[in-house]
C-alpha positions, 0 to 999 in steps of 0.5 A: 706470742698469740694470747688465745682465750678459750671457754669450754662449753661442756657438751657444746660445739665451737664453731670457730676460735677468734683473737684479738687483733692489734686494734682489739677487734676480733678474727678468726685463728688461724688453724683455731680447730687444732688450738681447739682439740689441743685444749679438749685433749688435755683437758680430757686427759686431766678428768681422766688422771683424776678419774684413775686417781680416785680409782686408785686411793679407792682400789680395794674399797667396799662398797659404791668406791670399790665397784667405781675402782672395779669399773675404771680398771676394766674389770666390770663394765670397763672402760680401761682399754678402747671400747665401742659406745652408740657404734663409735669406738672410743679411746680407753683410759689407757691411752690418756694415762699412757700419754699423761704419765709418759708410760709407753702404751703397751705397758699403761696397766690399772697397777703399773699408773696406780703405782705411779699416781701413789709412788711415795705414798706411804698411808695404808689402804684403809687412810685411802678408803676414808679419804674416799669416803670423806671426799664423797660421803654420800653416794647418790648414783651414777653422777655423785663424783661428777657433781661434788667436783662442781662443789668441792673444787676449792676445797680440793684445788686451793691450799689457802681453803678454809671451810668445811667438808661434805663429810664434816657438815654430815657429822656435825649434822648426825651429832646435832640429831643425837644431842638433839634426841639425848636431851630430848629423852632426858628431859624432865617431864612436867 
């Protein structure tokens, strides 16, 4: 079996696939533009389930999650079913979840793949929003979830993680601030 190794450049554009040859040196694959979109197809329909996840723990959220929730649904600005972008027609999130779920197409709604992402969890609405919100506890604008996966991607991938979250560091930090001020008020003049 052929051991391809592929890097993605986020935004770039691949040429060509090389590989190893039995001395080391590198040529071209062989049908390298199909290894190529396999690996951009999963790895798009992996962001996507990702995306309709957190749309999902965050359906019903106030707030910057409720309106993010709202948006992948379709329901403002959608981008659930396909859709036109710069002329070019796109593939929805409909299609990606529908292919990663094993929903046929036709019936890959915003609740039937929420359903399916969430069977077997019990937690209330309300645990899901602060899981949300301990996730991204500071909203920044349109590329705060792209960003904090940069960071958070230990965190959220690892189960031997050790550290501290967004939203500890925030809190210890808003604590410091008032013990801070406290003992700053009730300090002694001289």
């Amino acid at each position: 079996m052929k051991r391809i190794t592929l890097k993605r450049i986020y935004q770039g554009k691949v040429s060509e696939v090389q590989i190893p040859d039995a001395k080391g040196e590198w040529k071209k694959l062989d049908d390298g533009e199909s290894a190529l979109w396999q690996h951009h197809q999963l790895f798009q329909d992996a962001v996507n389930y990702y995306s309709v996840c957190l749309a999902a723990l965050a359906d019903g959220a106030p707030g910057w999650a409720g309106e993010y929730a709202a948006q992948v649904q379709g329901t403002e600005k959608g981008k659930w079913d396909d859709f036109t972008k710069k002329g070019e027609k796109r593939n929805g999130l409909r299609k990606s979840l529908a292919r990663t779920l094993g929903i046929p197409e036709q019936d890959a709604s915003f609740l039937v793949c929420r359903s399916r992402i969430l069977a077997g969890c019990e937690a209330p609405k309300d645990l899901l929003h602060q899981v949300v919100q301990e996730l991204f506890p500071e909203k920044k604008g349109r590329g705060t979830i792209q960003h904090a996966g940069v960071d958070d991607w230990p965190m959220l991938c690892w189960d031997e993680w050790v550290g501290e979250s967004k939203a500890e560091k925030k809190a210890r930090k808003e604590i410091g601030v008032a013990s801070f001020l406290d003992a700053l008020f009730r300090a002694k003049a001289n």
